[in-house]
PASEBA-1860 file (N, C-alpha, C; in nm, 3 decimals):
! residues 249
1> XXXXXXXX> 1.845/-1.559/0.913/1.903/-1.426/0.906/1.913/-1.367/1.046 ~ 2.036/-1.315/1.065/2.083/-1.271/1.240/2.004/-1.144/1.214 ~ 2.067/-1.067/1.366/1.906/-0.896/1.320/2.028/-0.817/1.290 ~ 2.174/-0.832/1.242/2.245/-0.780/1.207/2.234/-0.747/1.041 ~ 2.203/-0.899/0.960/2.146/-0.896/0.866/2.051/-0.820/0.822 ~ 1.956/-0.864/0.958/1.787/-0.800/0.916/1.830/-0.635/0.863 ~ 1.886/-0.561/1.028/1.918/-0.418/0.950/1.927/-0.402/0.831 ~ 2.047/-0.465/0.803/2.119/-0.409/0.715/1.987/-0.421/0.557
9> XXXXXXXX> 1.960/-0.538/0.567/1.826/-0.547/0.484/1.790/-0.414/0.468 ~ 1.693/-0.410/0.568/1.647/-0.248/0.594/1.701/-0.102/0.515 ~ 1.803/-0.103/0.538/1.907/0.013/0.558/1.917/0.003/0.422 ~ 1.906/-0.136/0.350/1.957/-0.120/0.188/1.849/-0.099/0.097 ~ 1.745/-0.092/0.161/1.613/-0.088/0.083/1.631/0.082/-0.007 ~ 1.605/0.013/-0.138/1.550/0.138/-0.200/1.444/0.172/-0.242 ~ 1.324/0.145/-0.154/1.175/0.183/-0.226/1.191/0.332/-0.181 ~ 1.042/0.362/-0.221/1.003/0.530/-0.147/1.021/0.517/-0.055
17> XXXXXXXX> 1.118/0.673/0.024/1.124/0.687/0.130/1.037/0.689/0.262 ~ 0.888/0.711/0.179/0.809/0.695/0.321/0.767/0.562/0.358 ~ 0.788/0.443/0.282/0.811/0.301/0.320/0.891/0.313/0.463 ~ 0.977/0.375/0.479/1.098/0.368/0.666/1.006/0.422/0.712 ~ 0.863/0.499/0.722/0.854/0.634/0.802/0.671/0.649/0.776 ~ 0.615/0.524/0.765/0.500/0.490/0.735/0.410/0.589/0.834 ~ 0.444/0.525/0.961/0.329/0.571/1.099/0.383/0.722/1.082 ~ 0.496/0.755/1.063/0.512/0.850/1.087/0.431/1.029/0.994
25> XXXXXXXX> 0.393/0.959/0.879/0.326/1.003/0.793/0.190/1.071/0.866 ~ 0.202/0.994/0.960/0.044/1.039/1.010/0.052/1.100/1.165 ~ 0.180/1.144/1.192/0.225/1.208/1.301/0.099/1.286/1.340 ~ 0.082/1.396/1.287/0.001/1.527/1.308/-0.123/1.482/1.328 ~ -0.186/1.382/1.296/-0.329/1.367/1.328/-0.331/1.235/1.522 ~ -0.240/1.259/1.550/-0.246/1.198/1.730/-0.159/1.280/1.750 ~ -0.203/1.270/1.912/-0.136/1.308/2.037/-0.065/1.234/2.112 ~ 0.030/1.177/2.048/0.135/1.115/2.112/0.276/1.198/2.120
33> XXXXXXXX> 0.372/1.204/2.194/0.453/1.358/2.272/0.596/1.214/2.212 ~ 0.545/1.093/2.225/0.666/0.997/2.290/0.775/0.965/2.124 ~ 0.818/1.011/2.078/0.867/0.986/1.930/0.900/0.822/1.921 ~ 0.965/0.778/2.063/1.007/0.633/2.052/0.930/0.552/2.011 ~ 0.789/0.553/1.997/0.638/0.491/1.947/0.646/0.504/1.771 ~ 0.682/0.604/1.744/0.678/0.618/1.614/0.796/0.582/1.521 ~ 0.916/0.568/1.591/1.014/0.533/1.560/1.026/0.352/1.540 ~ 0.960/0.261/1.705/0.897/0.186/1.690/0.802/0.118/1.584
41> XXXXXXXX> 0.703/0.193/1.536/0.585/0.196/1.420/0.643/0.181/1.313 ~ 0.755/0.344/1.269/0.762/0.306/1.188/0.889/0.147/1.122 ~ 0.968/0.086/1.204/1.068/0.012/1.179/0.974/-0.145/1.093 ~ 0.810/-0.145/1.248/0.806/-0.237/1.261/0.735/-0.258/1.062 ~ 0.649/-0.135/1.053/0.557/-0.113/0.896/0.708/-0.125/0.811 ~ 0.793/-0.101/0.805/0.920/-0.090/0.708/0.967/-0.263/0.668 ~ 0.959/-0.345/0.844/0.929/-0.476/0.810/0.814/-0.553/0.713 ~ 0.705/-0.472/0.721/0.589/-0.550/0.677/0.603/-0.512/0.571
49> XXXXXXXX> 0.643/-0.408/0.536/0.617/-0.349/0.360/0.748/-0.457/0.298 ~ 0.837/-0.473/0.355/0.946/-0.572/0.269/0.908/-0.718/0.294 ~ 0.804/-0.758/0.392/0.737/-0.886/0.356/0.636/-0.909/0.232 ~ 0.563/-0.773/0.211/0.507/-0.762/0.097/0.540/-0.802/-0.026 ~ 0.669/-0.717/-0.036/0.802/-0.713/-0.140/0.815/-0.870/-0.165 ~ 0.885/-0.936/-0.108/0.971/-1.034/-0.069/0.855/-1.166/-0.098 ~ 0.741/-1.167/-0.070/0.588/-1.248/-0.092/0.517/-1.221/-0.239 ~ 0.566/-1.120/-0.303/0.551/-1.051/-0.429/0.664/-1.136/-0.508
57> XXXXXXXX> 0.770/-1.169/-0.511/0.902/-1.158/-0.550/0.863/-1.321/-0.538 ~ 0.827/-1.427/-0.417/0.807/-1.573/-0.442/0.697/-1.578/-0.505 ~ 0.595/-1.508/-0.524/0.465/-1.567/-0.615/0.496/-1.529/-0.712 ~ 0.584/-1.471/-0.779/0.615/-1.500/-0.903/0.738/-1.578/-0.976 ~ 0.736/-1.646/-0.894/0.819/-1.748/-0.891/1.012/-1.698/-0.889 ~ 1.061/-1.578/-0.880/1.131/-1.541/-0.875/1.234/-1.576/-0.809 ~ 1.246/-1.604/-0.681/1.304/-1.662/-0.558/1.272/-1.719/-0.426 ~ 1.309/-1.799/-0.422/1.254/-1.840/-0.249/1.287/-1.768/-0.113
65> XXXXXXXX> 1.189/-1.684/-0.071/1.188/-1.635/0.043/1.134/-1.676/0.142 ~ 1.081/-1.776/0.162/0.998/-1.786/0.289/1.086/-1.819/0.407 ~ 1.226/-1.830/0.447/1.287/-1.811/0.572/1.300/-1.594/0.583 ~ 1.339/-1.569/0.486/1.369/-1.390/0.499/1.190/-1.375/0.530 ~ 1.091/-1.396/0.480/0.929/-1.350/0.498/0.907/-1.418/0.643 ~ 0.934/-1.484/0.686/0.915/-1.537/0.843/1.016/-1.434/0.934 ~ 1.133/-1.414/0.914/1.172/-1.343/0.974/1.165/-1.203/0.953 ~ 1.111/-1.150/0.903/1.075/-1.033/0.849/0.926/-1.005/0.935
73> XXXXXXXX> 0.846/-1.121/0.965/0.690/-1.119/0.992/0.763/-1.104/1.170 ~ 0.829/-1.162/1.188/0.857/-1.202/1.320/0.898/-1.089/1.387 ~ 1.006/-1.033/1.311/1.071/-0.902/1.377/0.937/-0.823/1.379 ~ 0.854/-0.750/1.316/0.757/-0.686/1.296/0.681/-0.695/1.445 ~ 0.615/-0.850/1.480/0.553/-0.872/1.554/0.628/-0.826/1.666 ~ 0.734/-0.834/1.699/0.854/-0.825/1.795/0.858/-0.695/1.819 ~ 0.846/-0.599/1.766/0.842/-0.488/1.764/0.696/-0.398/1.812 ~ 0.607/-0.466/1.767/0.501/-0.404/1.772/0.452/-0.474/1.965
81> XXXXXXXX> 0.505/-0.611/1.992/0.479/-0.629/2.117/0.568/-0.534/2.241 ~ 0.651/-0.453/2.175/0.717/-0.372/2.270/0.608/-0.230/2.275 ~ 0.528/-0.285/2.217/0.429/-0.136/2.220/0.230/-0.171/2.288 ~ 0.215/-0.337/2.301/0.103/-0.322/2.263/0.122/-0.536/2.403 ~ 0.045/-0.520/2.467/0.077/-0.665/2.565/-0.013/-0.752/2.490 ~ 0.008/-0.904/2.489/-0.043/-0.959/2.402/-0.135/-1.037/2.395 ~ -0.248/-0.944/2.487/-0.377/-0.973/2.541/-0.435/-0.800/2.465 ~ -0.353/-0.750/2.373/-0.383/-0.608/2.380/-0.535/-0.628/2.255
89> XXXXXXXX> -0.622/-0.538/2.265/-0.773/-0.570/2.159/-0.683/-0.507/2.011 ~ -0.535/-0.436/2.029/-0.486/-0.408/1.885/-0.472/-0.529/1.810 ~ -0.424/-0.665/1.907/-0.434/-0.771/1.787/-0.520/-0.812/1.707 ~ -0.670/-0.772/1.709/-0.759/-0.814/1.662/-0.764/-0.757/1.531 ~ -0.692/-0.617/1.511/-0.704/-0.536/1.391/-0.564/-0.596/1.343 ~ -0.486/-0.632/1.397/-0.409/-0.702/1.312/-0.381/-0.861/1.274 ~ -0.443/-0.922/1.331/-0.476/-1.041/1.296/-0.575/-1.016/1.143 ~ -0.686/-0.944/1.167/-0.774/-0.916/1.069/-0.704/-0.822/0.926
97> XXXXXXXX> -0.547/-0.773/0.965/-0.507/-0.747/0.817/-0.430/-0.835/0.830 ~ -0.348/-0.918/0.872/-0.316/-1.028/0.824/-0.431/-1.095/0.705 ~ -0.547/-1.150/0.787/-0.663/-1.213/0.655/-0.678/-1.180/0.606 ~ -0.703/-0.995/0.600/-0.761/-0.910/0.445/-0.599/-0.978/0.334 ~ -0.492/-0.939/0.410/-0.391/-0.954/0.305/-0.352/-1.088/0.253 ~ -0.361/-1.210/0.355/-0.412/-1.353/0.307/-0.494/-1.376/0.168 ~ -0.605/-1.263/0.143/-0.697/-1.316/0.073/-0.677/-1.278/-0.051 ~ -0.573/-1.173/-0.069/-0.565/-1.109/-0.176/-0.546/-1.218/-0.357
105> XXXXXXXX> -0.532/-1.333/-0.283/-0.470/-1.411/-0.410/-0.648/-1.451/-0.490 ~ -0.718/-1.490/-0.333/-0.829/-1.490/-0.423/-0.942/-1.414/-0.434 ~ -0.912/-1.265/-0.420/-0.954/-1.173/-0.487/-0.933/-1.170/-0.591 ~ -0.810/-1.146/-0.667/-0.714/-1.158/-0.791/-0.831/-1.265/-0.843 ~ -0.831/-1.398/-0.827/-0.916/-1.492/-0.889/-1.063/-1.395/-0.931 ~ -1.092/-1.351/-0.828/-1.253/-1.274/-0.850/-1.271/-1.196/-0.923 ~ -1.164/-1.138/-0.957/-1.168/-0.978/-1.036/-1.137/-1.102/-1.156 ~ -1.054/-1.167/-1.207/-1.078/-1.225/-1.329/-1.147/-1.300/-1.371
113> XXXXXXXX> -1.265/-1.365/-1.312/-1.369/-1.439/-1.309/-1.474/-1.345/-1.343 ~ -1.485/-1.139/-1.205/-1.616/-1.104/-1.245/-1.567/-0.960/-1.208 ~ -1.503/-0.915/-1.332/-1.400/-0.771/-1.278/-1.530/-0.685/-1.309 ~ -1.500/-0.580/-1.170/-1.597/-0.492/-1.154/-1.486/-0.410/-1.045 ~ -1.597/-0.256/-1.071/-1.471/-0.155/-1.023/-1.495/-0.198/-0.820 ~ -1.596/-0.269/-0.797/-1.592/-0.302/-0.649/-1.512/-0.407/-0.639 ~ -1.521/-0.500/-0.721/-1.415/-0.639/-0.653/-1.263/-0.529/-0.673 ~ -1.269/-0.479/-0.796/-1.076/-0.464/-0.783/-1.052/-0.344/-0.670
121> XXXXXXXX> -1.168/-0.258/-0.618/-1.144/-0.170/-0.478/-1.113/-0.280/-0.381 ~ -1.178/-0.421/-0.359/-1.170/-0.484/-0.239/-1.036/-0.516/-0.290 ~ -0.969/-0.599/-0.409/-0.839/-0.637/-0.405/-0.781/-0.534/-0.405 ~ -0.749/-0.385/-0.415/-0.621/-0.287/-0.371/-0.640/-0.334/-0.227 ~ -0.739/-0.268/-0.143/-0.737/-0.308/-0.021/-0.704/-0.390/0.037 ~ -0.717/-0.538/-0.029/-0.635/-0.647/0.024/-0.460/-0.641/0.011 ~ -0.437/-0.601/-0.099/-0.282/-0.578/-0.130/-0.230/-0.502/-0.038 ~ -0.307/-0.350/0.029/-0.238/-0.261/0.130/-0.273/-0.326/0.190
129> XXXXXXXX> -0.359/-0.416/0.268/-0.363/-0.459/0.450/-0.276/-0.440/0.506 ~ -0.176/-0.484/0.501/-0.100/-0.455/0.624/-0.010/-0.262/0.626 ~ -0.033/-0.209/0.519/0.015/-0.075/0.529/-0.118/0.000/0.624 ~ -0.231/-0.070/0.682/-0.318/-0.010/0.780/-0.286/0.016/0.912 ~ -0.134/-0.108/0.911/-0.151/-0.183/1.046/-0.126/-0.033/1.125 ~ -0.027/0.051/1.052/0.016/0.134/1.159/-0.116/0.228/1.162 ~ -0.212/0.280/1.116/-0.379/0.318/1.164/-0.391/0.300/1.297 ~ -0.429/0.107/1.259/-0.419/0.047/1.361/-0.394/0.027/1.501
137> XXXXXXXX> -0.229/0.050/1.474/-0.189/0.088/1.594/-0.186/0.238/1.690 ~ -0.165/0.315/1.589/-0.186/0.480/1.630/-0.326/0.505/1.715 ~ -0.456/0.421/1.632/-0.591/0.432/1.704/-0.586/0.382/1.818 ~ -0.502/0.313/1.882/-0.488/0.232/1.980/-0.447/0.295/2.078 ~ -0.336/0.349/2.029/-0.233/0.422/2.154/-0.319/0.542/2.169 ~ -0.350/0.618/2.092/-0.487/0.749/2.098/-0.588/0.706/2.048 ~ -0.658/0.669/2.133/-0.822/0.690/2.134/-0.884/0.818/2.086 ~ -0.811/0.909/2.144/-0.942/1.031/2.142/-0.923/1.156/2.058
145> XXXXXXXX> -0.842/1.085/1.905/-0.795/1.172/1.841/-0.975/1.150/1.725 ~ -0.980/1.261/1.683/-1.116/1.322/1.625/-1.135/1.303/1.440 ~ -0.967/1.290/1.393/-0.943/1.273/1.288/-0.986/1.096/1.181 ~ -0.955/1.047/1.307/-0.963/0.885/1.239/-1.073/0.859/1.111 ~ -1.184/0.884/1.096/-1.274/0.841/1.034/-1.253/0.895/0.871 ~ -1.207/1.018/0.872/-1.147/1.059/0.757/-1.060/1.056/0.687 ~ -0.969/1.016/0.798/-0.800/0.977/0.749/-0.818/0.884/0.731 ~ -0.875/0.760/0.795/-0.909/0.612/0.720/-0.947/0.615/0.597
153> XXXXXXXX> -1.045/0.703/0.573/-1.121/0.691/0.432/-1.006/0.755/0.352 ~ -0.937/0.817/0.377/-0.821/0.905/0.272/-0.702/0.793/0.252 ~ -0.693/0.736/0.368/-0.570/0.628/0.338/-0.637/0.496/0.235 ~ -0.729/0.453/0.258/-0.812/0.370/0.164/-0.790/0.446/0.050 ~ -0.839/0.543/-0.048/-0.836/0.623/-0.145/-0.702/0.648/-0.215 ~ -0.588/0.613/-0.095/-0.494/0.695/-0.165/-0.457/0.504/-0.208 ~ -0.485/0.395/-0.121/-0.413/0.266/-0.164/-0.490/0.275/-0.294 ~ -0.595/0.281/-0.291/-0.685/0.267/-0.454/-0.620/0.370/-0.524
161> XXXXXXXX> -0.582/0.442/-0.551/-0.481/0.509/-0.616/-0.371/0.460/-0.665 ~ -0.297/0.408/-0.554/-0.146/0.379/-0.530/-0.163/0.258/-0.642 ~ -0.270/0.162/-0.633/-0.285/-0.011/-0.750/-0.271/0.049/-0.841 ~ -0.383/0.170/-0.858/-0.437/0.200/-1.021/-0.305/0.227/-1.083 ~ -0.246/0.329/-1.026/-0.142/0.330/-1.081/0.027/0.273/-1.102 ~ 0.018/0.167/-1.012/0.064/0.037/-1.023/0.029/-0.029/-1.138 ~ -0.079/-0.030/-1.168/-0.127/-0.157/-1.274/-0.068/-0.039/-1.410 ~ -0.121/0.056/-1.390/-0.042/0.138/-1.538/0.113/0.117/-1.562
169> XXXXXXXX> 0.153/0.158/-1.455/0.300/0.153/-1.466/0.350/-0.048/-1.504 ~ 0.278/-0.128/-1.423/0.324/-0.282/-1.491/0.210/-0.342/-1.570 ~ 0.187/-0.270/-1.631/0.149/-0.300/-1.780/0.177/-0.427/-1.867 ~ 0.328/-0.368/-1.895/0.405/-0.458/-1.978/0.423/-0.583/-1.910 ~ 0.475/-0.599/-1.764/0.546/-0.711/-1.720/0.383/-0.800/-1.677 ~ 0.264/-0.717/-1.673/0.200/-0.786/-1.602/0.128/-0.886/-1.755 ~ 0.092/-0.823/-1.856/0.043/-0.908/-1.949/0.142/-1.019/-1.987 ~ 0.301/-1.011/-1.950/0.347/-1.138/-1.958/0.339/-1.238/-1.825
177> XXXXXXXX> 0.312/-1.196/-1.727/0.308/-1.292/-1.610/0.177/-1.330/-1.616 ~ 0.046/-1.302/-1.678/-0.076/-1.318/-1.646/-0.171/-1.252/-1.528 ~ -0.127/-1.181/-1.435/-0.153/-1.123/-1.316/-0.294/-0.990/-1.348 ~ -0.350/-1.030/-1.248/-0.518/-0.945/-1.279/-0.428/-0.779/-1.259 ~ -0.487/-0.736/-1.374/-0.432/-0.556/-1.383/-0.539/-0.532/-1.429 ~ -0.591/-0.438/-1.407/-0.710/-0.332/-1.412/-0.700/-0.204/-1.533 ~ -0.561/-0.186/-1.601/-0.533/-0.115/-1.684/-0.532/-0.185/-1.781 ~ -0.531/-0.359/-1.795/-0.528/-0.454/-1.930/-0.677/-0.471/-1.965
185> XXXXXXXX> -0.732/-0.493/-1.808/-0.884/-0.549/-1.844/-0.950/-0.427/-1.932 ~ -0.934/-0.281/-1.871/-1.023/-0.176/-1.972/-0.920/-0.155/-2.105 ~ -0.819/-0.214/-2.148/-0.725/-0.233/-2.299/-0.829/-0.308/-2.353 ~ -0.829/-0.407/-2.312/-0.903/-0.523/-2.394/-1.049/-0.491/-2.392 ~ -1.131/-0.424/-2.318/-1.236/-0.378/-2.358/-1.249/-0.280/-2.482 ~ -1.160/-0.170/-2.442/-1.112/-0.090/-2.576/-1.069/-0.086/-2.713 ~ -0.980/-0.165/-2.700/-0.917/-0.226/-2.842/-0.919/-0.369/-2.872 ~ -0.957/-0.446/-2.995/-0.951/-0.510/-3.053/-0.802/-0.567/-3.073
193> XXXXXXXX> -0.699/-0.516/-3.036/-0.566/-0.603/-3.097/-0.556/-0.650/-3.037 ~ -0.450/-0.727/-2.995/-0.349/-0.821/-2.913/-0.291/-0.730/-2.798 ~ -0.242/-0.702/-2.641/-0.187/-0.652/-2.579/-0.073/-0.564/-2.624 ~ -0.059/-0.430/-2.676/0.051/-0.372/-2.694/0.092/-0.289/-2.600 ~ 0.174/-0.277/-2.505/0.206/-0.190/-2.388/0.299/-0.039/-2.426 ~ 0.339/-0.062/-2.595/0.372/0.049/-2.666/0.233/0.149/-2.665 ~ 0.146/0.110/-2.732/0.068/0.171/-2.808/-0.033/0.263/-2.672 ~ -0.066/0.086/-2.541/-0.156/0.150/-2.406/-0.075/0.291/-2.393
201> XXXXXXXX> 0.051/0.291/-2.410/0.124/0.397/-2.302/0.108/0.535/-2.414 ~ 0.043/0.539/-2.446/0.019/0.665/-2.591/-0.112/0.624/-2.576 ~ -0.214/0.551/-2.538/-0.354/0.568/-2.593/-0.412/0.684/-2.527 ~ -0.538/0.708/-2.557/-0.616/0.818/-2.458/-0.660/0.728/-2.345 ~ -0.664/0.563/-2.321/-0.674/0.506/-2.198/-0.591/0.549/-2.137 ~ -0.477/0.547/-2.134/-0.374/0.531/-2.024/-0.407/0.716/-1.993 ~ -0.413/0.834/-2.120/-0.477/0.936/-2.030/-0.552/0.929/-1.894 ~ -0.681/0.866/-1.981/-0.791/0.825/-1.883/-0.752/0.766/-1.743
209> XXXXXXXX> -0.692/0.690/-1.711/-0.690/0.595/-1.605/-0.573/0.701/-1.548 ~ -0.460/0.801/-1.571/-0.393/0.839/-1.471/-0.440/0.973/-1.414 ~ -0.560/1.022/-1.519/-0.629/1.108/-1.468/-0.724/1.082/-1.308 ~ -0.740/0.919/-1.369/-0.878/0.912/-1.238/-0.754/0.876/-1.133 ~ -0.652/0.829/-1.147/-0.508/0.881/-1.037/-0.519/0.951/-0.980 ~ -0.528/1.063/-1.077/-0.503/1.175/-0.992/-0.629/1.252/-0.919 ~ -0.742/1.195/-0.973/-0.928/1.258/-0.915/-0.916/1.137/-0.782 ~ -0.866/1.041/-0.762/-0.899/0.988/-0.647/-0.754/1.014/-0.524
217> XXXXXXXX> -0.631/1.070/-0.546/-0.581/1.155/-0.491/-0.614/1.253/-0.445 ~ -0.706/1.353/-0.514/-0.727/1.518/-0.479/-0.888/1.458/-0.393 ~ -0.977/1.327/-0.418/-1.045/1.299/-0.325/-0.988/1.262/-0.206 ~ -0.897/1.202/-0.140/-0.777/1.151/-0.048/-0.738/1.278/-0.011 ~ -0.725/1.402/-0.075/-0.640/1.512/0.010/-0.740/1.576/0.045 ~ -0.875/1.573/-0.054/-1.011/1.644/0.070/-1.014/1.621/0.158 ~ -1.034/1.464/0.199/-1.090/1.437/0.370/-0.981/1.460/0.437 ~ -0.851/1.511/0.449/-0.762/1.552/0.520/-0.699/1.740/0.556
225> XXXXXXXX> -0.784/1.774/0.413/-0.690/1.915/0.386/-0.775/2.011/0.519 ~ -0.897/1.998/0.587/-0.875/2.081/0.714/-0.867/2.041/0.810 ~ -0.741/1.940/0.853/-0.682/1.886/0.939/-0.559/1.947/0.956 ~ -0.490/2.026/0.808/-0.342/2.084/0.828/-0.289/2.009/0.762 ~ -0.160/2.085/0.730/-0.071/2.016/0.649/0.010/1.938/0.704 ~ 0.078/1.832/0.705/0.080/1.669/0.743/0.215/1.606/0.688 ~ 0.281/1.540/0.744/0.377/1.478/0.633/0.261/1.380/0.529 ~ 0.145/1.321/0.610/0.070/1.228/0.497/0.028/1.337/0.371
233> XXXXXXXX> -0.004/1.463/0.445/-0.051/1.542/0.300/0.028/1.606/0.246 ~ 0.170/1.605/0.263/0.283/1.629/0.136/0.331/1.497/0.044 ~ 0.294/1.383/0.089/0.321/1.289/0.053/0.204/1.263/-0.049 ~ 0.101/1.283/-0.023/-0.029/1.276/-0.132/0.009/1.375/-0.283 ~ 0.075/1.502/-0.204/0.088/1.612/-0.323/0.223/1.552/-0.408 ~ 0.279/1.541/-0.322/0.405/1.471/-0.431/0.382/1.314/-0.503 ~ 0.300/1.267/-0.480/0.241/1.134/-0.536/0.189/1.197/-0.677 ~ 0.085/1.296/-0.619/0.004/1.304/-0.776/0.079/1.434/-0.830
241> XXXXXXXX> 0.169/1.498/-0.795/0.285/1.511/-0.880/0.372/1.459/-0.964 ~ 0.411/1.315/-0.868/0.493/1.234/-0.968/0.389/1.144/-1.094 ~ 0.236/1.173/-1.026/0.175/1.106/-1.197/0.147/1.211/-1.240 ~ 0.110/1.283/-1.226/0.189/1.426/-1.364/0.225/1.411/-1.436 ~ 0.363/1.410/-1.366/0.503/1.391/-1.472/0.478/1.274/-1.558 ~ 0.442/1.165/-1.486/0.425/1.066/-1.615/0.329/1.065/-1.690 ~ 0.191/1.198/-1.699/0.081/1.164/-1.743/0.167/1.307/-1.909 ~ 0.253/1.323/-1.845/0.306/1.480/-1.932/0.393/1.394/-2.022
249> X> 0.483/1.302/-1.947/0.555/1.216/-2.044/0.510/1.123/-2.211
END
């Protein structure tokens, strides 16, 4: 794929909009003046989130991507070396979400071997790794911003969020692919029938589980809310807005 292609890739993506605009989410908590860094950040995270996609899309046997996922990994890297020399100590945090996100397949194994609410926290976390990278990089370029320790813990909180309610919403598709979901495992603790993804989506589980959605969101907007309001913390409010709506539905 030429980088004429690649764009256009890009450009055609229809996930959530803050997928283009990742780093940028977290503008307000550094002191960086230079926008070209963030513009940078965010292109290179817009790459990684559609390697995600695209690595999602071949493990389920869907299509073969691994020339678009190499070039997708490549541009990323390409991008991020216009920001960072490649002796820089940022590779170390990204080499290391590379492995967290490597491992995620056999996490997945762990949680269905010995599901507990800590293994499936370590597998969300493995699934976002690389949505850290831009953390990552921001901590890098500012050192001496005061916020990090909280906003880490809020961005962790909000990915454990972001699965839980992932696994609600693929419900249906996931009890036919077999894939570890965290909303089937407490079904089948609950009920005695066979998988019905009619009935989950009306039980008082599926209450349950988009409630704790939304209690580990409004934990995620604590450790941030006296920092100021943020594009990351309109993006939290409109998240557990949009499970609202589906918890009202």
């Amino acid at each position: 794929m030429n980088q004429t292609q690649l764009d256009q890739l890009l450009i055609e993506d229809v996930s959530p909009h803050f997928y283009r605009h990742y780093a940028s989410l977290f503008q307000h908590y550094f002191n960086l003046e230079n926008q070209g860094i963030y513009r940078t950040l965010d292109k290179a995270g817009h790459c990684l989130f559609q390697l995600v996609m695209h690595i999602d899309r071949q493990e389920d046997n869907f299509e073969d991507n691994t020339a678009l996922c190499l070039d997708l990994q490549l541009e990323s890297i390409l991008l991020l070396s216009e920001l960072f020399s490649t002796d820089h100590a940022f590779w170390q945090d990204f080499r290391y979400a590379q492995s967290l996100f490597g491992k995620r397949q056999l996490l997945e194994k762990r949680c269905q071997s010995y599901p507990s609410i800590k293994n499936y926290r370590h597998l969300a976390q493995s699934k976002a790794a690389l949505a850290s990278v831009a953390l990552h990089a921001l901590k890098h370029l500012d050192a001496s911003t005061s916020a990090l320790k909280g906003l880490e813990r809020s961005h962790a909180l909000f990915t454990e969020a972001f699965q839980l309610y992932d696994d609600c919403c693929d419900f249906r598709e996931d009890s036919i692919n077999g894939q570890f979901n965290w909303a089937i495992y407490r079904y089948r603790l609950h009920y005695e029938h066979e998988l019905d993804p009619a009935h989950f989506f009306s039980s008082v589980l599926f209450n349950e589980l988009m409630l704790q959605v939304i209690e580990t969101i409004k934990n995620a907007q604590s450790l941030v809310h006296a920092m100021g309001d943020s594009h990351y913390s309109t993006m939290l409010e409109e998240f557990k807005a949009s499970v609202k709506r589906t918890l009202a539905n």
